[in-house]
N, CA, C and O atoms as CSV, one atom per row, in Angstrom:
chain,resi,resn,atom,element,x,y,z
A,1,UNK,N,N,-202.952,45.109,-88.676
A,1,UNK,CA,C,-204.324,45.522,-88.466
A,1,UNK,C,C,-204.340,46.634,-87.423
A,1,UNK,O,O,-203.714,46.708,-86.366
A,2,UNK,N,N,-205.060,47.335,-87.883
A,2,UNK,CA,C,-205.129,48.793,-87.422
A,2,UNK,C,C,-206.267,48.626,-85.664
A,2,UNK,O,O,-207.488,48.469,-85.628
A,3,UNK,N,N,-205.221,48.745,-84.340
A,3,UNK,CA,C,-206.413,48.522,-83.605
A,3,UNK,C,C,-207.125,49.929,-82.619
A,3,UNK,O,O,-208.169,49.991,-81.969
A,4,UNK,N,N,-206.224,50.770,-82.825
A,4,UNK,CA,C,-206.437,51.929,-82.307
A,4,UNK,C,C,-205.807,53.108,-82.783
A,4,UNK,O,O,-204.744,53.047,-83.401
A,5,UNK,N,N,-206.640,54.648,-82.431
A,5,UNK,CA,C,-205.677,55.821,-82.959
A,5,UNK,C,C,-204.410,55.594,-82.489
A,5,UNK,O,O,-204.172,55.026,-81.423
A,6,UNK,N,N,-203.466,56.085,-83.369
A,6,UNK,CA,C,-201.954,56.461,-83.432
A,6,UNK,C,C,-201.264,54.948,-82.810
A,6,UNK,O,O,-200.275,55.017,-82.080
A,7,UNK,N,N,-201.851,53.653,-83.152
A,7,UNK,CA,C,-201.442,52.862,-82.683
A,7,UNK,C,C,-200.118,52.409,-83.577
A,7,UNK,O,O,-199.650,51.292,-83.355
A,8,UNK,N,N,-199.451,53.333,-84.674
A,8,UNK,CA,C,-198.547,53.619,-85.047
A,8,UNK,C,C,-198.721,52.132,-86.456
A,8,UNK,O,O,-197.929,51.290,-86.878
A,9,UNK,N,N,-199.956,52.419,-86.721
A,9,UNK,CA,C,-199.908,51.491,-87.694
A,9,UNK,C,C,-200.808,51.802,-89.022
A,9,UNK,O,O,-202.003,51.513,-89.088
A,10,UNK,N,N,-200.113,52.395,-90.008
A,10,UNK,CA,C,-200.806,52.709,-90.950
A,10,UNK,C,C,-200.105,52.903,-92.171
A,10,UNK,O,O,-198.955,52.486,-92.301
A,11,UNK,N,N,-200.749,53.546,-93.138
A,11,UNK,CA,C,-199.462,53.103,-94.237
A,11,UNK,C,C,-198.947,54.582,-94.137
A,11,UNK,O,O,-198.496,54.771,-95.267
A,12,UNK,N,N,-198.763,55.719,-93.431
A,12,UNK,CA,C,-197.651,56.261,-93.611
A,12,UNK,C,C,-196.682,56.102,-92.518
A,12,UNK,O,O,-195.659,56.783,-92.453
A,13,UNK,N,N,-197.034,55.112,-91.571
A,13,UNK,CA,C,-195.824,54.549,-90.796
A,13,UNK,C,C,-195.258,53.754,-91.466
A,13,UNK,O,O,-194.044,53.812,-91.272
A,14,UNK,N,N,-195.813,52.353,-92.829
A,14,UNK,CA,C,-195.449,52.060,-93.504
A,14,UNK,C,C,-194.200,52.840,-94.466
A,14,UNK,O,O,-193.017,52.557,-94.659
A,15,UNK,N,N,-195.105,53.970,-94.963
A,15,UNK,CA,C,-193.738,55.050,-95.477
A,15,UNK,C,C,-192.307,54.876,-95.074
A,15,UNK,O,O,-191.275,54.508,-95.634
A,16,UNK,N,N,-192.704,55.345,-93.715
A,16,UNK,CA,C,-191.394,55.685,-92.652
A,16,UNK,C,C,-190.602,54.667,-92.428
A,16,UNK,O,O,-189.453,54.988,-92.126
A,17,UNK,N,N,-190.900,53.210,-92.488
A,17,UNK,CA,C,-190.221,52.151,-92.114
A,17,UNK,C,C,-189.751,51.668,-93.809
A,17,UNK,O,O,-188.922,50.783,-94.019
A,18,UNK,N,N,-190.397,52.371,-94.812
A,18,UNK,CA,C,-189.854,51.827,-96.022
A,18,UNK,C,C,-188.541,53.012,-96.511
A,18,UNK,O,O,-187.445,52.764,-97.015
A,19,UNK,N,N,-189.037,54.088,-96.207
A,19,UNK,CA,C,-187.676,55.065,-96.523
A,19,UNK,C,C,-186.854,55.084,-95.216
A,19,UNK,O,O,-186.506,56.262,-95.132
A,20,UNK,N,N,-186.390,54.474,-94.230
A,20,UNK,CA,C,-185.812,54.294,-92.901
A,20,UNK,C,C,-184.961,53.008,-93.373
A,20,UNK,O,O,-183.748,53.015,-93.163
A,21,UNK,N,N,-185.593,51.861,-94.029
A,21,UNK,CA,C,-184.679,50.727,-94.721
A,21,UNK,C,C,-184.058,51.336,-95.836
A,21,UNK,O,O,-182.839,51.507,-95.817
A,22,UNK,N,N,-184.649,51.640,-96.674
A,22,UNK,CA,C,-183.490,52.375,-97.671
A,22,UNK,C,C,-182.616,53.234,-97.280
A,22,UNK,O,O,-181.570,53.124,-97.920
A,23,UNK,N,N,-182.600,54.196,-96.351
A,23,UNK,CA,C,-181.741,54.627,-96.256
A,23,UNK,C,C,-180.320,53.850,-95.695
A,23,UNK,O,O,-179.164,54.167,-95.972
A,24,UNK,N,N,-180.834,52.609,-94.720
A,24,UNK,CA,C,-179.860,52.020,-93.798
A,24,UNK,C,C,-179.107,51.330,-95.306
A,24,UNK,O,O,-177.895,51.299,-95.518
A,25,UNK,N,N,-180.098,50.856,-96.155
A,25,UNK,CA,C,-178.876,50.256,-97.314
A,25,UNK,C,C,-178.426,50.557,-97.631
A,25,UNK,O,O,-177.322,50.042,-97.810
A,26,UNK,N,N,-178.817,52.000,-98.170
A,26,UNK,CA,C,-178.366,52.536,-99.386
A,26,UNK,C,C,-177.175,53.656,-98.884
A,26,UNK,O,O,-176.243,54.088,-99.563
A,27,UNK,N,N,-177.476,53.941,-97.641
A,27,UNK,CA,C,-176.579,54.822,-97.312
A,27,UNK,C,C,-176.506,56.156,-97.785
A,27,UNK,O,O,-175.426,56.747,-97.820
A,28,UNK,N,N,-177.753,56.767,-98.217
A,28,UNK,CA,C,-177.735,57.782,-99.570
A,28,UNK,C,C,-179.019,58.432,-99.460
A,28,UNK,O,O,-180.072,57.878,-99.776
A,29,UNK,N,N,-178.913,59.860,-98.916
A,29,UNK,CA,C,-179.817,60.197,-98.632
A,29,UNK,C,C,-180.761,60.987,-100.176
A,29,UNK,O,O,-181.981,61.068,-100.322
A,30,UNK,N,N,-179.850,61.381,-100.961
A,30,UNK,CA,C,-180.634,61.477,-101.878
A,30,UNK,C,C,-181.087,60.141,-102.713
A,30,UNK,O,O,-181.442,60.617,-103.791
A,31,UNK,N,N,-181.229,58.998,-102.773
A,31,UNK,CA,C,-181.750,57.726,-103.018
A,31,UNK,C,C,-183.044,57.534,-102.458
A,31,UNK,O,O,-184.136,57.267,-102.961
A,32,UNK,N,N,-182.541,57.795,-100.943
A,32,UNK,CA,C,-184.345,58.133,-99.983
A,32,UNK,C,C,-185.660,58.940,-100.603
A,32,UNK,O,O,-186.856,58.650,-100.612
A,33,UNK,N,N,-184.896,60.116,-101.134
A,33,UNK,CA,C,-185.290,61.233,-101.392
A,33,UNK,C,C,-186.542,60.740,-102.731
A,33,UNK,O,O,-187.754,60.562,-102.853
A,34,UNK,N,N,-185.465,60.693,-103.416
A,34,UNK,CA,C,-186.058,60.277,-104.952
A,34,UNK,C,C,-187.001,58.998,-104.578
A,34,UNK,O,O,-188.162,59.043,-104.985
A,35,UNK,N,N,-186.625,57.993,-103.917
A,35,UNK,CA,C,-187.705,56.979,-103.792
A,35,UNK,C,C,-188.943,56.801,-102.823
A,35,UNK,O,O,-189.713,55.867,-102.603
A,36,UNK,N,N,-188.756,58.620,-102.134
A,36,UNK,CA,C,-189.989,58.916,-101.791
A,36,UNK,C,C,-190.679,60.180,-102.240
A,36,UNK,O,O,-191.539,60.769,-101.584
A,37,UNK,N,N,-190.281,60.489,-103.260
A,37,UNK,CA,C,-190.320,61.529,-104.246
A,37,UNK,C,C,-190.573,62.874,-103.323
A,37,UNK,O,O,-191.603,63.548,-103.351
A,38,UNK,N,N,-189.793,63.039,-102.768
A,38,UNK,CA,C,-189.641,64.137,-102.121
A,38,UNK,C,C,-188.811,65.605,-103.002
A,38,UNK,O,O,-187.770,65.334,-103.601
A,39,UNK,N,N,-189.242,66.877,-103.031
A,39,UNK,CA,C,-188.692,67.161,-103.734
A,39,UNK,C,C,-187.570,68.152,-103.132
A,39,UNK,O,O,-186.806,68.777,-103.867
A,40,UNK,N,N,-187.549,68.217,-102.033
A,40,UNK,CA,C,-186.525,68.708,-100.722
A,40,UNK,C,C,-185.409,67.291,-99.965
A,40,UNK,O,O,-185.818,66.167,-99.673
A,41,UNK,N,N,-184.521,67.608,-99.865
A,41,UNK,CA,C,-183.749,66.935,-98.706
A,41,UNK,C,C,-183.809,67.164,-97.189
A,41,UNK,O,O,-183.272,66.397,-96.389
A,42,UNK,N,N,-184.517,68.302,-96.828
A,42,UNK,CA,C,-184.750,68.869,-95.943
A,42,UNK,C,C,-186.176,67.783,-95.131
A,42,UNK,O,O,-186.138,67.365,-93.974
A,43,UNK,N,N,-187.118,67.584,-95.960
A,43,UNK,CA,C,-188.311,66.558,-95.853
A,43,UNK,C,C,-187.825,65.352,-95.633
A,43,UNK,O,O,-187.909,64.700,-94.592
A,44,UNK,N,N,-187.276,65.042,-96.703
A,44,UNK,CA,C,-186.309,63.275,-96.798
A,44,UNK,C,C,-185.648,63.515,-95.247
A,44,UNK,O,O,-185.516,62.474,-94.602
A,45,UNK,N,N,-185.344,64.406,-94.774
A,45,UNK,CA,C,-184.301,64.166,-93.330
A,45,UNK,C,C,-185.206,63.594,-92.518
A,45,UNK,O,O,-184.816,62.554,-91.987
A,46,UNK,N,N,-186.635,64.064,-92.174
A,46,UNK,CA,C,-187.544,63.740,-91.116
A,46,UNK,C,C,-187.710,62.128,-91.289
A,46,UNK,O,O,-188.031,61.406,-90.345
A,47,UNK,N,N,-187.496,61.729,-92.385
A,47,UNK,CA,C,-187.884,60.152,-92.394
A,47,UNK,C,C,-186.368,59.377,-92.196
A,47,UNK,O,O,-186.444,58.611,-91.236
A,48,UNK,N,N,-185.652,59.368,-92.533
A,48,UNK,CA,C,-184.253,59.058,-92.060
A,48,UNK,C,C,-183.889,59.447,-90.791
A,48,UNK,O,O,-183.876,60.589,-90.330
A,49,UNK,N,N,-183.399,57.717,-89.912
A,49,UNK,CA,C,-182.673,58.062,-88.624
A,49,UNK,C,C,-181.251,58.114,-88.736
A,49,UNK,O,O,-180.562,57.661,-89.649
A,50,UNK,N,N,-180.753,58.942,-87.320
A,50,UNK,CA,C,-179.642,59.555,-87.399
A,50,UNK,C,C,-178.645,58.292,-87.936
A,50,UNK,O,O,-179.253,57.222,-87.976
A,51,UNK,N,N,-177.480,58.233,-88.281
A,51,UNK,CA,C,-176.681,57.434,-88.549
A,51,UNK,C,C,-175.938,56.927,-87.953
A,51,UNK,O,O,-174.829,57.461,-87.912
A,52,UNK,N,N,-176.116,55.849,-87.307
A,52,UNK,CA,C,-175.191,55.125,-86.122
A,52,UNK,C,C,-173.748,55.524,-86.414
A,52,UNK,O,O,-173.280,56.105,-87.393
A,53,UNK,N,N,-173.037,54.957,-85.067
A,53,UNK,CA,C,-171.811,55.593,-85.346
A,53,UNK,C,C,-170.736,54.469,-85.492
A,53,UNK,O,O,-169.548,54.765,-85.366
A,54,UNK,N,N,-171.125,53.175,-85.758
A,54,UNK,CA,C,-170.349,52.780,-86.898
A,54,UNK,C,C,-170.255,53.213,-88.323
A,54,UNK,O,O,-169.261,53.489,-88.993
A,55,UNK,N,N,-171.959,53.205,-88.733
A,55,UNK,CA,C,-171.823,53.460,-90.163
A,55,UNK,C,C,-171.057,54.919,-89.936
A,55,UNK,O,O,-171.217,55.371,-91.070
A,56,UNK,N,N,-170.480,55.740,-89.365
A,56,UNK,CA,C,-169.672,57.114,-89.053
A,56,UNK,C,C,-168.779,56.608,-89.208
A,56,UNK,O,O,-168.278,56.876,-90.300
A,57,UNK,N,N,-168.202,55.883,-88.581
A,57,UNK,CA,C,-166.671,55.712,-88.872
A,57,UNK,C,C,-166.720,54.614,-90.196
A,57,UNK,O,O,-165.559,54.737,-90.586
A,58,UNK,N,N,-167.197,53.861,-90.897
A,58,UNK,CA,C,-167.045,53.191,-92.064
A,58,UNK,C,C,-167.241,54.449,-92.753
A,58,UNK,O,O,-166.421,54.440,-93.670
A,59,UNK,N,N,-167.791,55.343,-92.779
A,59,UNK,CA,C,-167.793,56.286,-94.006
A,59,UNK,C,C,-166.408,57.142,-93.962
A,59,UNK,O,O,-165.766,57.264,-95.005
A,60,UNK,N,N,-165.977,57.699,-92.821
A,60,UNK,CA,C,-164.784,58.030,-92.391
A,60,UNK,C,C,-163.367,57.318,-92.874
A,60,UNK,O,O,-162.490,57.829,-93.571
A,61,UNK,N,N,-163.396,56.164,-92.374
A,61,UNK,CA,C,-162.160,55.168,-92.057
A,61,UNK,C,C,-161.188,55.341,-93.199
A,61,UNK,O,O,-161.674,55.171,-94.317
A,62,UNK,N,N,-159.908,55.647,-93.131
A,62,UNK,CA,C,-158.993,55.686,-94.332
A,62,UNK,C,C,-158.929,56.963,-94.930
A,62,UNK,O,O,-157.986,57.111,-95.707
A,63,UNK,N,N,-159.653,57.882,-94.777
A,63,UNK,CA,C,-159.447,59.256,-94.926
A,63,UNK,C,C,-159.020,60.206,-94.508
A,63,UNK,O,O,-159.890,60.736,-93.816
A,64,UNK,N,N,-158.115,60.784,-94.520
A,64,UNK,CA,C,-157.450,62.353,-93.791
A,64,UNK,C,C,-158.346,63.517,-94.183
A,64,UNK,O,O,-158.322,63.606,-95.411
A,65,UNK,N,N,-159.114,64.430,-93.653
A,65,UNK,CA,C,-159.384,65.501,-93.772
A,65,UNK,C,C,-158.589,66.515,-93.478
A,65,UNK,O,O,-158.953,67.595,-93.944
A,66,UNK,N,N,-157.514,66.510,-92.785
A,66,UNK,CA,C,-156.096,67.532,-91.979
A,66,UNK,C,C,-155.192,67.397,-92.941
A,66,UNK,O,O,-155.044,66.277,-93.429
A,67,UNK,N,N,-154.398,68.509,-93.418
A,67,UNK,CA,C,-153.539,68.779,-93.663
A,67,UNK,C,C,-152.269,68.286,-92.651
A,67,UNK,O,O,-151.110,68.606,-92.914
């Protein structure tokens, strides 16, 4: 229930907390994208938080990029 301006409760904070969980699952920023029909990735970025830095090294782990 909505009790004041910007009391950060409305449905496009709703938005933000629904494409902010998908992203943490899905791991996939174009997934975000499409399921907030965004038609930029550039837009989809503002609603996605940065990516902790475990999920950094699980995406990493076991890979050589070096020659």
């Amino acid at each position: 229930v909505k009790t004041r301006p910007w009391d950060g409760v409305s449905s496009h904070a709703a938005r933000h907390t629904a494409g902010t969980d998908v992203a943490h699952r899905s791991k996939q920023v174009t997934i975000v994208r499409d399921f907030l029909g965004h038609a930029s990735l550039h837009t989809t970025q503002i609603y996605v938080d940065k990516v902790s830095i475990e999920d950094q090294r699980t995406a990493i782990e076991g890979r050589r990029y070096a020659s």
